[in-house]
C-alpha distance (Angstrom), angle and dihedral (degrees) to the residues before:
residue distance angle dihedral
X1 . . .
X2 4.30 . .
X3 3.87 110.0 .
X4 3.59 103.2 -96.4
X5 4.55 102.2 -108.0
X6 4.03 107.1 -141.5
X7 3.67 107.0 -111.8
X8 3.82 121.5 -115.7
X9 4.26 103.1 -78.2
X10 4.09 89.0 27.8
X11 3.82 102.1 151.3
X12 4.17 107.0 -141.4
X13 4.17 89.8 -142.0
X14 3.81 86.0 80.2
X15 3.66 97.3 63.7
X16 3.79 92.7 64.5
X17 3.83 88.6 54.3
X18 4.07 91.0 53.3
X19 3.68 86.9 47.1
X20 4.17 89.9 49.2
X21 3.38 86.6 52.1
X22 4.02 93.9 61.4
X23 3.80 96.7 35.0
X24 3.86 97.1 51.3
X25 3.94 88.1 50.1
X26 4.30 92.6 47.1
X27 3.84 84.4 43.2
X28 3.64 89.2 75.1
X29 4.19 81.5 88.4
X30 3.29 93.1 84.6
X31 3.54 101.4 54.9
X32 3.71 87.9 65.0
X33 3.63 95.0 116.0
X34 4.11 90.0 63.9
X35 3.54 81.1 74.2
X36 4.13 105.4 40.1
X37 4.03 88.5 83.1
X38 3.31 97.0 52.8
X39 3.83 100.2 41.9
X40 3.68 94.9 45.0
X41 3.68 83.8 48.3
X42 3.96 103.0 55.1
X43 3.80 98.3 31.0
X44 4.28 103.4 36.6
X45 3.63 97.6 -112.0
X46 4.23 127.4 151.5
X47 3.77 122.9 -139.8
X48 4.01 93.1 -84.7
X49 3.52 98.3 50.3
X50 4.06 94.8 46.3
X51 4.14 88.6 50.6
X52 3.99 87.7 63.2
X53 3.69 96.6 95.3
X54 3.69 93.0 48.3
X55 3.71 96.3 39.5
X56 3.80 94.6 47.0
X57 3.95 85.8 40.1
X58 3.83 86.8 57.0
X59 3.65 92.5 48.0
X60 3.70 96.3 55.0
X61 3.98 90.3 38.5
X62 3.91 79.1 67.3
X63 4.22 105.1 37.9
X64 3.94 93.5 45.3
X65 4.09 90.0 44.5
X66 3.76 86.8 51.2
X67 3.83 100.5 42.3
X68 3.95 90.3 29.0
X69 3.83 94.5 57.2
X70 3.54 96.3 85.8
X71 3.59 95.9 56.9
X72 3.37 95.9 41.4
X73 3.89 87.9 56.7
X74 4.01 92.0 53.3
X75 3.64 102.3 42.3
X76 3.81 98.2 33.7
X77 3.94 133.7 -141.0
X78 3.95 102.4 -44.8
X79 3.37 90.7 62.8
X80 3.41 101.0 45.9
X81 3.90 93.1 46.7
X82 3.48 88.6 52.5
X83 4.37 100.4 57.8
X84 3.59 72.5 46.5
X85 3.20 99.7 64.5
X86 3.84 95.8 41.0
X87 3.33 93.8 44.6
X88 4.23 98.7 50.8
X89 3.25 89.5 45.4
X90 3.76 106.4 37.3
X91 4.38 75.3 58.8
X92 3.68 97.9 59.1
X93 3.78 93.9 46.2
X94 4.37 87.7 52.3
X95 3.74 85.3 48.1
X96 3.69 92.7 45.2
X97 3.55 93.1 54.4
X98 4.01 91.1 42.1
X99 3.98 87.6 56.9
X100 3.59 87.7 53.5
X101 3.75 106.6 52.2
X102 3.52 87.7 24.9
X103 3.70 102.7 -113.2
X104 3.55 104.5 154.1
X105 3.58 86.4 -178.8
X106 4.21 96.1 64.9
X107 3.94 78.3 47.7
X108 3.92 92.7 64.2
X109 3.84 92.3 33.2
X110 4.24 90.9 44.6
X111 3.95 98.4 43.5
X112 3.81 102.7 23.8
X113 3.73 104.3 35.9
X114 3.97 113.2 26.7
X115 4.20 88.6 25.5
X116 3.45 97.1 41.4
X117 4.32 85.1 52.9
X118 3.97 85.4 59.9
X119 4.44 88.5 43.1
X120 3.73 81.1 56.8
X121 3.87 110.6 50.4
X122 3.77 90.4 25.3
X123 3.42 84.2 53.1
X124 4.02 93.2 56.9
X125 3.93 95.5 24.1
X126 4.33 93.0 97.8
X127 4.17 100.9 29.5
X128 4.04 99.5 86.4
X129 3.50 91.8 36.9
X130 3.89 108.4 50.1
X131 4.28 84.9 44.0
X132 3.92 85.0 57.3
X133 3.70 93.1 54.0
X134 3.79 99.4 34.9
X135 4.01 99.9 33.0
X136 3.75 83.9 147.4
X137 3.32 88.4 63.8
X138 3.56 125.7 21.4
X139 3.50 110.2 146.8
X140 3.74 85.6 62.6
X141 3.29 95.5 39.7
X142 4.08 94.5 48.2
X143 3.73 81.0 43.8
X144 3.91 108.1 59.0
X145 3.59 90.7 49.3
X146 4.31 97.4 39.5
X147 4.22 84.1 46.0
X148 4.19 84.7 67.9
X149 3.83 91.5 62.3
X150 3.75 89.2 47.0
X151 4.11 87.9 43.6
X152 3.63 91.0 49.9
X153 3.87 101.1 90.4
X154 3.66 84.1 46.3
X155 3.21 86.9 69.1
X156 3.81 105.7 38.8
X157 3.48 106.3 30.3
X158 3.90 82.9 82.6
X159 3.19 96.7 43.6
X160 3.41 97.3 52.6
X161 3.52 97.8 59.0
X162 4.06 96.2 45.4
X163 3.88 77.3 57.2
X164 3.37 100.2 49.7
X165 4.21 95.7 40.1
X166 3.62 83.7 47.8
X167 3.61 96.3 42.9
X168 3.30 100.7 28.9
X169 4.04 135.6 -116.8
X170 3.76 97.3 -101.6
X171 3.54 120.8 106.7
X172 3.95 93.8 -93.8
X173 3.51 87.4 52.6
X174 3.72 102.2 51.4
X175 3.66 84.5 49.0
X176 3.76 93.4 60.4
X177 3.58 87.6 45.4
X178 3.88 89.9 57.8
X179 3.69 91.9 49.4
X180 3.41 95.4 51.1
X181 3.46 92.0 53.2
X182 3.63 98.8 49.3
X183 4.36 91.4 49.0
X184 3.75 82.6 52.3
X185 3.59 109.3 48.5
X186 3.56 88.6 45.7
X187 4.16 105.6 57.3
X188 4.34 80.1 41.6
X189 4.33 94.2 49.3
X190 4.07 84.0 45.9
X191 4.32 82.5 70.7
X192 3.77 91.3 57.2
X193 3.90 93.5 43.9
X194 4.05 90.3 51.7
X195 3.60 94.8 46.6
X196 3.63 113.5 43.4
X197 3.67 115.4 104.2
X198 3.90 131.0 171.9
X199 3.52 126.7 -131.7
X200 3.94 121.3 -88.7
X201 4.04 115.7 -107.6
X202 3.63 127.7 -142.3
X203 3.30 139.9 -11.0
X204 3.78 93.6 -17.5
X205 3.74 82.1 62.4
X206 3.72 102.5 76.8
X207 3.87 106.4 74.3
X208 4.20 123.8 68.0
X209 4.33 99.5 -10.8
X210 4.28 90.8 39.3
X211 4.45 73.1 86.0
X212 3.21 91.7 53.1
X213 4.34 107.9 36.3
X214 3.61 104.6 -9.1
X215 3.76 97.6 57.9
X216 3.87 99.6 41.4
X217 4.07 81.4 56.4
X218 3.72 107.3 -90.2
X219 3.97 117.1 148.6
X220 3.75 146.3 179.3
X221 3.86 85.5 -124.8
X222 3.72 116.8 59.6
X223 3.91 113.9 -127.6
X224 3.95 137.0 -148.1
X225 4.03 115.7 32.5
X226 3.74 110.8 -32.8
X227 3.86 129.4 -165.2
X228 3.55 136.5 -165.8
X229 3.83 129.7 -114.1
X230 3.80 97.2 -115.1
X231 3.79 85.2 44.2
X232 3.66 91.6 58.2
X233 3.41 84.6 54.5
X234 3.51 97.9 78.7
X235 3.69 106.0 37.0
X236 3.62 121.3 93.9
X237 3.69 96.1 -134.4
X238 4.02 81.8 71.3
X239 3.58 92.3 51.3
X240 4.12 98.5 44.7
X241 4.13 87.0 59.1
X242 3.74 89.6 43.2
X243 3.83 81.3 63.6
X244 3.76 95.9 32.1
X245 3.95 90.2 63.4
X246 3.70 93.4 31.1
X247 3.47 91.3 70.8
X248 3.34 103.8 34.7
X249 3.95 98.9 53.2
X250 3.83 84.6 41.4
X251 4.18 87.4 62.2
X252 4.00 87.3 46.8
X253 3.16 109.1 44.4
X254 4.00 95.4 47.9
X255 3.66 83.3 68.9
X256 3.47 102.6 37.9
X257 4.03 94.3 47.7
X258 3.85 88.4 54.9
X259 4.05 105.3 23.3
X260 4.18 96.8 111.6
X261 3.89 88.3 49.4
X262 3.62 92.4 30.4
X263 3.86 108.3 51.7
X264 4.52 82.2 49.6
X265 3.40 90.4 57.3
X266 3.62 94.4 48.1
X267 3.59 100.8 61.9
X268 3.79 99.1 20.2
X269 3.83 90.5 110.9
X270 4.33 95.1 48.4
X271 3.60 121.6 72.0
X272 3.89 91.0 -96.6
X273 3.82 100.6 74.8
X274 4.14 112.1 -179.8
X275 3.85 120.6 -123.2
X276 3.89 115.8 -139.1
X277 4.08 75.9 -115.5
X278 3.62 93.3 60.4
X279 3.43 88.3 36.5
X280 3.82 87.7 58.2
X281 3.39 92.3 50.5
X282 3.87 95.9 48.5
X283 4.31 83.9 57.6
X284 3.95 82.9 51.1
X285 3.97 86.7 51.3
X286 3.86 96.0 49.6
X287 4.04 87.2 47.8
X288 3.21 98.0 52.2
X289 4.16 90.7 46.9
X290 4.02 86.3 41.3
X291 3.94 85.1 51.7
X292 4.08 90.3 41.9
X293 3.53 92.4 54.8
X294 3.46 96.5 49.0
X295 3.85 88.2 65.0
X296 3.49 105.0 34.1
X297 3.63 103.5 39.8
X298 3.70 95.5 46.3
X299 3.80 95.4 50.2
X300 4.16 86.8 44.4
X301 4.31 81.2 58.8
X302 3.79 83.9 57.3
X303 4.06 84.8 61.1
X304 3.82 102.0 34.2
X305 3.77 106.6 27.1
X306 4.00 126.1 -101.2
X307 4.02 90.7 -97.0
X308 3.87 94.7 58.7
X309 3.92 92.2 42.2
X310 3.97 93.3 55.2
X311 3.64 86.2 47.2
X312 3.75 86.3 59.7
X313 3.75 100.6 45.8
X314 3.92 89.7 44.8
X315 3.92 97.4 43.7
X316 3.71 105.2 41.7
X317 3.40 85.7 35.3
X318 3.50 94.6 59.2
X319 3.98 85.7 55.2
X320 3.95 97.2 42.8
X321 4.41 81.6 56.7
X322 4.06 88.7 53.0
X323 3.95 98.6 45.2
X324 3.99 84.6 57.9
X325 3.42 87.1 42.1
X326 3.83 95.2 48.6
X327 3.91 102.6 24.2
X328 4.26 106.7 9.4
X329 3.77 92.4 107.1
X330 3.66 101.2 56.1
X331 3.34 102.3 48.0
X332 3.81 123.1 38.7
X333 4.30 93.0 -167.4
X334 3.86 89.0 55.0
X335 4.48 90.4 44.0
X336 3.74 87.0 50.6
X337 3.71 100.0 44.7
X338 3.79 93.1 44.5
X339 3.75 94.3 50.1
X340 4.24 85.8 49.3
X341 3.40 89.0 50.7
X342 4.00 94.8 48.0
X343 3.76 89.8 50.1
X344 3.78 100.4 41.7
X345 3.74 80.9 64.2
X346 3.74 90.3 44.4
X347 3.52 87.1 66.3
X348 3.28 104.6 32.9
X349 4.10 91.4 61.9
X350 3.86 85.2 58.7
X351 3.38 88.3 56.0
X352 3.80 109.1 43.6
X353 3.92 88.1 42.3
X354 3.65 104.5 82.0
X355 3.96 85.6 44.5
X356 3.69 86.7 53.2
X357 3.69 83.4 54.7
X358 3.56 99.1 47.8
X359 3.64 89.4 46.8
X360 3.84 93.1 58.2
X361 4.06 108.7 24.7
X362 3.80 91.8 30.7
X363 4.08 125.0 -130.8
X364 4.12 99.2 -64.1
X365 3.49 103.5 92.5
X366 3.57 98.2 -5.6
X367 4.00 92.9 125.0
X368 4.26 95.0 60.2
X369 4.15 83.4 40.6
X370 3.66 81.3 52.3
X371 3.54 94.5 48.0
X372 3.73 92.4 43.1
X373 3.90 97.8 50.8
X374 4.29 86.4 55.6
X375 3.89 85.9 83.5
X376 3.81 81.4 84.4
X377 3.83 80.9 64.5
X378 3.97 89.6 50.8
X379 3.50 92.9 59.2
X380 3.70 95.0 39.1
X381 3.95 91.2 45.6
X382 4.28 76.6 65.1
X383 3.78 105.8 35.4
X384 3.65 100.9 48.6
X385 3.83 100.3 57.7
X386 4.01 93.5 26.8
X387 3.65 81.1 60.2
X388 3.44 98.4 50.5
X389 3.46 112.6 29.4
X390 3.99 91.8 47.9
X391 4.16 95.0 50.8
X392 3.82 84.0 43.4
X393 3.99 94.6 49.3
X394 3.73 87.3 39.2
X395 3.90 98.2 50.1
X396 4.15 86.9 41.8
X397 4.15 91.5 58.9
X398 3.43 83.8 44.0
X399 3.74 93.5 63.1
X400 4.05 103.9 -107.8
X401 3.87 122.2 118.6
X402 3.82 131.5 180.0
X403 3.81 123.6 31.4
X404 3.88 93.5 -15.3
X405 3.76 80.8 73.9
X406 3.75 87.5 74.8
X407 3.51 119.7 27.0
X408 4.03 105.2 91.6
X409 3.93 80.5 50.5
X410 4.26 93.5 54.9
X411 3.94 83.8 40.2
X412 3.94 87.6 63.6
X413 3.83 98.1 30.7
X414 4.10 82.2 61.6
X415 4.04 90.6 49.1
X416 3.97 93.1 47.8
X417 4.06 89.7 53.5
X418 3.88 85.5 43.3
X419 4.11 83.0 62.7
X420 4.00 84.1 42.4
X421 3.41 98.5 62.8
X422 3.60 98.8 37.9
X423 4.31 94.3 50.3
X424 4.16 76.6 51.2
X425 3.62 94.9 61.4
X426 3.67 93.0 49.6
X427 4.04 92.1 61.6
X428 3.76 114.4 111.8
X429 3.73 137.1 162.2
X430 3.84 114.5 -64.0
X431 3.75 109.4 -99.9
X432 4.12 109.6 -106.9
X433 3.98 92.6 -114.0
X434 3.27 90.0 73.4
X435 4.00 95.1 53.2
X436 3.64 117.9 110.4
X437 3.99 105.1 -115.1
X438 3.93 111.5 -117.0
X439 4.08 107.5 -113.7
X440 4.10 103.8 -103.3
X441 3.92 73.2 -127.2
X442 3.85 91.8 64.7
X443 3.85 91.2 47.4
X444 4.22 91.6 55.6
X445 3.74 82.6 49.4
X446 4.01 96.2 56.6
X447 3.67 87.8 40.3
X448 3.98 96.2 55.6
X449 3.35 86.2 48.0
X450 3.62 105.2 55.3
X451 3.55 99.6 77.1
X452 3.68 90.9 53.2
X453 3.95 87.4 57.7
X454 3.65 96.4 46.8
């Protein structure tokens, strides 16, 4: 399958649409604890066991992003959205039929492994692509599409439980819920498959889309210093954001994996107890700040610079973890807006990050670095819930309940952004040696065309 060239007159504002249309459908991830309840419910699991799929999801998200990138580079966005498609779907199916012979095994393999191969290189599929058509403005651009991920559990968190009260939380209905899903996402990742196009190269280039890529600055040939993706390998700017968005995804996502169960157990010993609707709601809350965050911290980067953003989401985030930990259980307002706060920055790192990228490796491979870096999401995907679904089973069997559950867990989340912030300020520019060196071919090129531009 060629990448798909834009035709002459191809406007670039609908390739953010085709990448929506993939990132809402893969957002569904982080409504995974709509269904932990229920699961751990009809087939006698505990909080660890029921945070497999997503864990293991996360993990692959991560390895088939890094060892996908590549690919995804050389045959461009269709392809990629479409073994994303199969993939995401094929998972929910495998689950689906897991649910309904009560395999929780096919669940793990169905949603984690094969689903959690279409989170990864759906994930990726759009990034390279929207910063070659907006390289004016790519944390924007990186962030519009990146925010449907985050908006994804916005909206199927609700959804999911109007399925499952409709359907009912037994194993047969969980199972209907999962085939639902996987019929749905489908028909609406199709959009994104028919619609991406990448942007024309050379000379062909300047007629009809120059107004809509070539005049805001995009071009065949990448400019400023460029560096390869085994390069970045082996610089230690590459490593420092490895850490930077280890830790910060690691502090989100141990909320997000757990918040339905999590904010009921919180105030399930005050005199404002938390339905599993509310609850629902309160995952529908963090995706729409996860998805708000995406947008509107990554286009603030384009303003203030990647370096002093991350020190925003890692500092004040740090803070927002230790009024929870301090204050969370006696007010509700001040738990909720914490936790909003904590995950708008959640998503907003995994939007600034590939502009961080771009900003330091340049545009050339910047898609499989990209892809590469998300192994920080691997390990997250694990850390996050391990963290705090152990401590929480742990402090359970040891007789506690409420917001005890969580507060050795919110003492570590703060120490890992601590270690955040600090790899951040050790990230400088990448040392000219380990620039790629422009083709003498490339220089006769800018040369000729100098005259024409004076």
């Amino acid at each position: 399958m060629s990448p798909p060239v834009a035709p002459q007159g191809w406007s670039r504002w609908l390739v953010p649409p085709a990448a929506l249309s993939v990132h809402l459908s893969i957002g569904q991830a982080y409504a995974w604890s709509v269904f932990k309840p229920p699961l751990e419910s009809a087939l006698g699991l505990t909080g660890t066991q029921s945070a497999l799929p997503f864990q293991l999801g996360i993990v692959m998200l991560g390895l088939s992003a890094a060892f996908g990138g590549t690919l995804v580079e050389r045959n461009g966005p269709r392809w990629a959205m479409t073994v994303a498609l199969c993939c995401f779907s094929s998972g929910f199916l495998l689950s689906a039929l897991g649910a309904a012979t009560e395999q929780y095994w096919l669940i793990v393999l169905g949603y984690g492994f094969v689903g959690g191969i279409g989170l990864g290189i759906g994930y990726i599929s759009p990034v390279s692509t929207l910063i070659k058509w907006f390289p004016d403005r790519p944390g924007m651009a990186t962030g519009i599409a990146i925010m449907g991920f985050g908006g994804g559990a916005l909206i199927a968190s609700p959804w999911s439980a109007q399925m499952l009260d409709s359907f009912g939380t037994d194993s047969g209905g969980i199972a209907l819920a999962f085939l639902v899903h996987g019929l749905t996402y489908a028909v609406f990742m199709s959009l994104g498959v028919l619609l991406v196009r990448v942007p024309r190269t050379g000379p062909g280039a300047r007629g009809g889309v120059e107004s809509a890529a070539t005049a805001a600055g995009a071009r065949s040939t990448p400019t400023g210093p460029q560096v390869s993706a085994n390069t970045a390998l082996r610089t230690p700017q590459f490593w420092c954001l490895w850490v930077v968005l280890c830790m910060n995804v690691t502090a989100g996502i141990g909320i997000l994996e757990k918040a339905a169960p999590m904010i009921m157990d919180f105030f399930a010993n005050t005199s404002t107890t938390v339905s599993a609707t509310a609850a629902a709601g309160f995952v529908a809350l963090l995706s729409a700040a996860n998805m708000a965050g995406r947008i509107g911290w990554s286009s603030t980067s384009d303003l203030i610079g990647r370096k002093n953003i991350y020190r925003v989401y890692l500092g004040v985030g740090a803070l927002m973890y230790a009024s929870i930990a301090l204050f969370g259980d006696s007010s509700k307002p001040l738990f909720i807006l914490c936790a909003l706060v904590i995950l708008s920055f959640y998503g907003g790192g995994f939007a600034t990050i590939p502009a961080y990228l771009k900003d330091l490796f340049g545009t050339h491979q910047v898609g499989a670095i990209h892809g590469r870096l998300l192994t920080a999401w691997s390990t997250a995907g694990v850390l996050g819930p391990l963290i705090v679904n152990w401590i929480a089973d742990r402090q359970e069997e040891a007789g506690k309940t409420g917001a005890s559950l969580y507060g050795l867990s919110f003492v570590i989340m703060i120490g890992l952004l601590v270690v955040g912030f600090v790899a951040n300020e050790l990230v400088r520019p990448v040392h000219p040696r380990h620039h790629i060196p422009a083709p003498r071919q490339e220089v006769l090129d800018v040369e000729r065309q100098q005259p024409e531009s004076a």
